[in-house]
C-alpha positions in Angstrom: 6.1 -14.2 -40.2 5.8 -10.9 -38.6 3.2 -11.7 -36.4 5.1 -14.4 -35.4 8.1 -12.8 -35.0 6.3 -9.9 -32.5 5.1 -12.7 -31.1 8.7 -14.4 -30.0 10.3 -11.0 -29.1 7.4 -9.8 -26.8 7.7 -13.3 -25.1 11.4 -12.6 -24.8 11.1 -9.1 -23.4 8.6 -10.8 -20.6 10.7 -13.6 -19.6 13.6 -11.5 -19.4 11.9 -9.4 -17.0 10.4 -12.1 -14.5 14.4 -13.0 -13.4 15.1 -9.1 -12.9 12.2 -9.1 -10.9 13.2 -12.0 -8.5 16.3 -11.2 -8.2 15.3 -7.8 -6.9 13.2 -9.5 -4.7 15.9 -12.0 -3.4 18.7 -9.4 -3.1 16.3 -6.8 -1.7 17.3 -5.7 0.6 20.8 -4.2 -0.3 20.7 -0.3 1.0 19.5 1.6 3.3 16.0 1.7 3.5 14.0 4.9 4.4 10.6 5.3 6.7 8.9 8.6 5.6 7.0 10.1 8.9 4.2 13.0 7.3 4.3 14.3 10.9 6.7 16.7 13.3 9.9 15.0 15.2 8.6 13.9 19.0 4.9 13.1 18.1 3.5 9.8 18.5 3.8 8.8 14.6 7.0 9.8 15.1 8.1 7.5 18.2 6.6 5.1 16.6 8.1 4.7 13.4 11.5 5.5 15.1 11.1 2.1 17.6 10.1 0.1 15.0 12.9 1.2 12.5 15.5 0.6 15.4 14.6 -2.9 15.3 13.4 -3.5 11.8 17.1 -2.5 10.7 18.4 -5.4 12.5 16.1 -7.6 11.0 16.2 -6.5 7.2 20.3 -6.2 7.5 20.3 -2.9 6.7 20.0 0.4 8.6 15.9 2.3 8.3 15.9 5.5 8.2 13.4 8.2 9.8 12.8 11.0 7.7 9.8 13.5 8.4 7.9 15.3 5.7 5.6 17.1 7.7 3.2 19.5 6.4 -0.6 19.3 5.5 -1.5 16.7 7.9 0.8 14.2 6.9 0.1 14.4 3.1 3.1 15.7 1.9 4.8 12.9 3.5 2.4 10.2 2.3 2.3 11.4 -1.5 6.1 11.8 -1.5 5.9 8.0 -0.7 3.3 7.5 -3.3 5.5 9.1 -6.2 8.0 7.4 -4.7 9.7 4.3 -7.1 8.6 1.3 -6.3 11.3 -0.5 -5.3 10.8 -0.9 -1.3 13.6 1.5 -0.6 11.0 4.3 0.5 8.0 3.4 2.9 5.4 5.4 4.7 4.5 4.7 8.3 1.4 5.8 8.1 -1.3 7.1 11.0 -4.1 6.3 9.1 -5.8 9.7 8.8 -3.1 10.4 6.4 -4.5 8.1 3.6 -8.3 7.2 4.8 -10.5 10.2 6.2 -7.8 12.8 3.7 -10.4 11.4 1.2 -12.9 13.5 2.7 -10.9 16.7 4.2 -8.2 17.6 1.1 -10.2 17.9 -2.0 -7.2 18.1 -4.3 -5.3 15.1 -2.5 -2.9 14.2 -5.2 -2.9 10.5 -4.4 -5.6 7.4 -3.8 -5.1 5.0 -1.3 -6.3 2.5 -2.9 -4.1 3.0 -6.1 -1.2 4.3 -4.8 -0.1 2.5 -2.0 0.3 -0.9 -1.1 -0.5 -2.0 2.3 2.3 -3.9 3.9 1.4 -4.6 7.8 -0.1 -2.3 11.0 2.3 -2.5 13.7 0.5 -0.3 16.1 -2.9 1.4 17.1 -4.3 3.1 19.5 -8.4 3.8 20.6 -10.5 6.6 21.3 -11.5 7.1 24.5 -14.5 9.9 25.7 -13.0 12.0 28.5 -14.7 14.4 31.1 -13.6 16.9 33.5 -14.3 16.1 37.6 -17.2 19.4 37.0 -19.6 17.0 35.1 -19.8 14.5 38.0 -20.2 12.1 35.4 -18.6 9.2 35.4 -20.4 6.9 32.7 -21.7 8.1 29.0 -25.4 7.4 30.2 -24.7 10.0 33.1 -22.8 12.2 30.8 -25.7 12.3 28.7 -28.4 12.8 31.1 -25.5 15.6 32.3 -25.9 17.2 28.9 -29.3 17.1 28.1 -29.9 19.0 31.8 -27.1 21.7 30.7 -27.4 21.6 27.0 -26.8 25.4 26.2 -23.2 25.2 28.3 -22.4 21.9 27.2 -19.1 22.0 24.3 -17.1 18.6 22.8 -13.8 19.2 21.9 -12.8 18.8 18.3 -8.3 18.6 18.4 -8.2 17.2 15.2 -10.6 15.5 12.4 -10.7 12.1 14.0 -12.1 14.3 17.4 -14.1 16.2 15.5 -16.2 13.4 13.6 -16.2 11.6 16.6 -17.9 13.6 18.8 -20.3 14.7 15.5 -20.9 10.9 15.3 -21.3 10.6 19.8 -24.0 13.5 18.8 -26.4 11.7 16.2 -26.3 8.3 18.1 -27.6 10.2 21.4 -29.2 13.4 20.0 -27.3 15.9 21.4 -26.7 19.1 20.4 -23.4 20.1 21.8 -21.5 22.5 20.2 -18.3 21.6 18.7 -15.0 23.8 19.5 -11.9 23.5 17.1 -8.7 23.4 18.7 -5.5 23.0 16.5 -4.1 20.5 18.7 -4.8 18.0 21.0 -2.5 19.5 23.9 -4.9 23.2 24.4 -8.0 21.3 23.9 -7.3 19.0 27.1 -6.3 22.1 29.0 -9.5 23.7 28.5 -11.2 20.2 28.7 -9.3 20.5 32.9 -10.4 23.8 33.0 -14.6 23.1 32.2 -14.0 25.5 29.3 -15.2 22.4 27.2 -17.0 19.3 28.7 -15.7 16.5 26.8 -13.5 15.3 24.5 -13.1 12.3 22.1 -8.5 11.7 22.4 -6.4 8.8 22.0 -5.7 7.0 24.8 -2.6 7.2 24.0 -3.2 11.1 24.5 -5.2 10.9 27.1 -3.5 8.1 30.0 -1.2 10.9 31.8 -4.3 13.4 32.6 -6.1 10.1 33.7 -3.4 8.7 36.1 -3.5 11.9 37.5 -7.4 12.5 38.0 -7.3 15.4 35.7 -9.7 14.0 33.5 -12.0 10.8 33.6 -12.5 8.1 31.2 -16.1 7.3 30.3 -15.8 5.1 27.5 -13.1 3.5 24.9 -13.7 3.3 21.5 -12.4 -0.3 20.7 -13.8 -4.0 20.4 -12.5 -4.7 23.9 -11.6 -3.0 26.7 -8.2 -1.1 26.4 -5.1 -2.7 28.6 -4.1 0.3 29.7 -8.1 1.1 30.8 -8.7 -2.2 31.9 -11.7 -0.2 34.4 -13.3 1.6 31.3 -16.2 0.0 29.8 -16.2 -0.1 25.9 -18.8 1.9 24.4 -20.8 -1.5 23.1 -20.8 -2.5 26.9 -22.0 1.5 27.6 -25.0 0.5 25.0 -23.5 2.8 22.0 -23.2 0.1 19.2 -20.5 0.4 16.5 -18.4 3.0 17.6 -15.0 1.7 17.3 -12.4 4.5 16.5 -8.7 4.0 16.9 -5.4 5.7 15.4 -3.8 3.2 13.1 -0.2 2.7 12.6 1.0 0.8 9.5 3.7 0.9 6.7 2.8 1.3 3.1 4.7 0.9 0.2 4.4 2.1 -3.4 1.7 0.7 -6.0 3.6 -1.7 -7.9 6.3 -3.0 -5.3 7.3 -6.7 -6.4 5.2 -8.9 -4.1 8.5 -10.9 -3.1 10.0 -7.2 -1.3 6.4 -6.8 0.3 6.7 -10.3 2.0 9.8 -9.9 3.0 9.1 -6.5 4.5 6.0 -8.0 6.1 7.8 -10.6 7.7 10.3 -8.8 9.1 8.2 -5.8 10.7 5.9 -8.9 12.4 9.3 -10.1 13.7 9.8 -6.3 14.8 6.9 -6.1 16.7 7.1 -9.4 18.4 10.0 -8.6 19.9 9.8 -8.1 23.8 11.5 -5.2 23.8 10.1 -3.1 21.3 6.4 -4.0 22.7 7.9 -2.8 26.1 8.3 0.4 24.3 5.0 0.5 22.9 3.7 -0.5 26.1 5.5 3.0 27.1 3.7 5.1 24.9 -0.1 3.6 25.4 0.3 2.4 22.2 -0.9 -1.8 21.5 1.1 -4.3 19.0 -0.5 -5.1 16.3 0.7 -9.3 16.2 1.1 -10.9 12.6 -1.1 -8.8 10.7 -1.1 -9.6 6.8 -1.3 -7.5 3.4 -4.4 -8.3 3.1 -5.4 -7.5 7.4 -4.2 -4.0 6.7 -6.1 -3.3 4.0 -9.3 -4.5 4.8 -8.9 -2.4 7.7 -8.0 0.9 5.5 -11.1 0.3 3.3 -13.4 -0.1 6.8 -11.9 2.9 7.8 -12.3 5.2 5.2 -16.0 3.5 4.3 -16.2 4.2 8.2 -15.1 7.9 8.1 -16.9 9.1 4.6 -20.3 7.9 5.8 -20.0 10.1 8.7 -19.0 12.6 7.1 -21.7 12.4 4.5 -24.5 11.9 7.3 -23.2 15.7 9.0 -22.7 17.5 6.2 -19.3 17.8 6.4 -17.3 20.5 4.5 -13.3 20.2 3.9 -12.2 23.1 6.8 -14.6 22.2 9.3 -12.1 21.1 11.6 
């Protein structure tokens, strides 16, 4: 009798909980919702997750809030989120470095991507792209490397930020290279002393990068994505350069707390693709160098996290590389 008693009651807690679940889900959502940025106000996570909350408020009904956590490169933002209840009332907009290569740089990161977050949709990215100064006289990567191996003792790469920095480690296994890697805390004095032939090249975004190339500051050798880059159109990929698999690109994408109900994720899902369709927040993507990401899915977003960060630790692992290096 007791048994069957525990039996009834636990099925009675269950079902009483699958209706408070839905009808979160259904009324969701009915307050203000708030976008956690990890990074300073003005900088291109920033902008970002202010044009699409601008717009995604008018879709969800209900004003999206910016609020920036920055610190630690974008962790305290990120595990804020993560600790966060799960309710869909507190997102990250996430860069991508902040929960994928963090794995490999913050030893005591207090959250897992994989079990703290749940992907909800990209909405933005944008590529790599090698950049020269006009002292090289290069003006592909197989001239930049014959460059290089003919001045290989006065020959730096640039290293703004992890991403930089593996990349150009990565650019030096594939060719055999043995430039010499100079930190820079941001990506602004690094491309000043890229102009200035203080270093010789430099792995930015392009988002980064477009202003000193419309002006003939710098050149573009090659762009780190599948295709070639809209706002590069002339810039041969690296596959097309004949440097296989090195796709590298800033990725822009909302997260939610493990445990969210899946009804709140759709619905948030739905309403950021709407977001991004929308003419006139791609026209202000478009402004910053930064490309849409159309109807991307859950499941999209975090196939791409788990490439990324598979990606970004094998790197790692193949150089040797030690939390502080860059």
């Amino acid at each position: 009798m007791r048994k069957y008693l525990l039996a009834v009651l636990t099925s009675t807690c269950v079902m009483s909980a699958i209706p408070e679940v839905v009808m979160a889900s259904e009324s969701y959502p009915s307050k203000p919702v708030t976008l956690v940025v990890g990074y300073p106000t003005g900088g291109g996570t920033d902008i970002i997750a202010r044009i699409v909350a601008n717009q995604l408020s008018k879709e969800l009904g209900q004003s999206v809030i910016v609020e920036n956590r920055a610190g630690a490169t974008g962790t305290i933002g990120a595990n804020h989120v993560a600790k966060s209840a799960p309710d869909g009332y507190t997102l990250l907009l996430s860069a991508g470095s902040d929960v994928t290569i963090t794995k490999i740089t913050v030893p005591t990161l207090p959250y897992n991507i994989f079990h703290d977050f749940a992907p909800v949709s990209r909405v933005a990215r944008t590529p790599f792209v090698m950049v020269t100064n006009q002292q090289t006289n290069a003006s592909t990567v197989n001239e930049f490397v014959d460059y290089a191996k003919q001045n290989e003792s006065s020959v730096n790469v640039s290293a703004s930020a992890t991403f930089s920095f593996l990349n150009g480690a990565r650019f030096k296994n594939l060719t055999g290279l043995n430039l010499v890697s100079v930190q820079y805390k941001g990506a602004a004095q690094a491309i000043t002393d890229l102009i200035g032939n203080h270093v010789q090249v430099g792995f930015e975004t392009v988002a980064v990068s477009l202003p000193y190339l419309e002006s003939k500051q710098l050149k573009a050798l090659a762009v780190a994505s599948e295709e070639r880059s809209p706002y590069l159109p002339d810039v041969p990929t690296f596959n097309e350069s004949g440097i296989r698999d090195f796709e590298s690109y800033v990725p822009y994408g909302v997260l939610a707390p493990k445990g969210t109900p899946e009804g709140v994720i759709k619905k948030l899902q739905e309403a950021i693709n709407r977001a991004v369709e929308n003419p006139e927040v791609r026209e202000q993507m478009k402004a910053q160098a930064m490309e849409p990401v159309l109807a991307d899915t859950p499941e999209k977003y975090k196939e791409d996290l788990a490439k990324t960060t598979d990606l970004w630790t094998n790197v790692a692992q193949s150089i040797g590389f030690k939390p502080g290096e860059s």
